[in-house]
C-alpha positions as CSV (number, residue, x, y, z in Angstrom):
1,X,-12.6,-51.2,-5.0
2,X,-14.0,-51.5,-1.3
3,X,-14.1,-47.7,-0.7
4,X,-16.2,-47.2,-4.0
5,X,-18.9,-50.1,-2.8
6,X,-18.9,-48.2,0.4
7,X,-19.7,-44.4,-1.2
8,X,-22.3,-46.2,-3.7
9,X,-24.0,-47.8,-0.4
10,X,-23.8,-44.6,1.3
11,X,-25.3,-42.5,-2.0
12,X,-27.7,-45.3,-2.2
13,X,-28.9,-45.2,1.4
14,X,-29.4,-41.1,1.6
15,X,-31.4,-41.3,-1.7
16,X,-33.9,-44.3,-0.3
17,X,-33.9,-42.0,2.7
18,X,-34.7,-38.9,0.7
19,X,-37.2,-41.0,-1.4
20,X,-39.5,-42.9,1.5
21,X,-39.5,-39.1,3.3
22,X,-40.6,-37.4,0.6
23,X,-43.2,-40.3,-0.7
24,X,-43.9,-41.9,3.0
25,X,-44.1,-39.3,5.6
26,X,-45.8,-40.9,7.7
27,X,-44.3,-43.9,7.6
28,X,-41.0,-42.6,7.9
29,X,-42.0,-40.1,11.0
30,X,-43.4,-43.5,12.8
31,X,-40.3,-45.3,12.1
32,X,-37.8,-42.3,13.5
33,X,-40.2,-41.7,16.2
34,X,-39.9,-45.6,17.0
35,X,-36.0,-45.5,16.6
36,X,-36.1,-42.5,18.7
37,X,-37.4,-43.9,21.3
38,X,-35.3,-46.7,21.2
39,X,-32.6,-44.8,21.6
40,X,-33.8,-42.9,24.6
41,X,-34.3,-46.2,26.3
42,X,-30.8,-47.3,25.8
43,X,-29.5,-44.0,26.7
44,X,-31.8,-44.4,30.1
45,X,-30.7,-47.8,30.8
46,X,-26.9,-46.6,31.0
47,X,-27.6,-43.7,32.9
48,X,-29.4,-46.2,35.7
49,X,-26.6,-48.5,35.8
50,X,-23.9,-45.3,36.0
51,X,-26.4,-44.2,38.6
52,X,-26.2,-47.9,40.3
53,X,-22.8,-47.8,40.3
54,X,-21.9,-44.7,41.9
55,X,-24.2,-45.8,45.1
């Protein structure tokens, strides 16, 4: 029972994802560009403290 909850979640998320793309573009571009940026941050922050480390 758990792994079909977890494929209707899954089906259920790509299709809201399809949906607020295809009726919310630029919603949807502000909120990847937002997430994106996000990540890049993170991803900076552990390169400065591997950077810290290694002087």
């Amino acid at each position: 029972m758990p792994v079909f909850v977890k494929k209707v979640f899954a089906w259920g998320g790509l299709a809201f994802l399809i949906f607020f793309i295809a009726f919310r573009p630029d919603s949807a571009a502000h909120t990847f560009r937002t997430i994106g940026g996000g990540l890049m941050l993170i991803a900076q922050g552990f390169g400065d403290f591997l950077t810290s480390l290694m002087t």
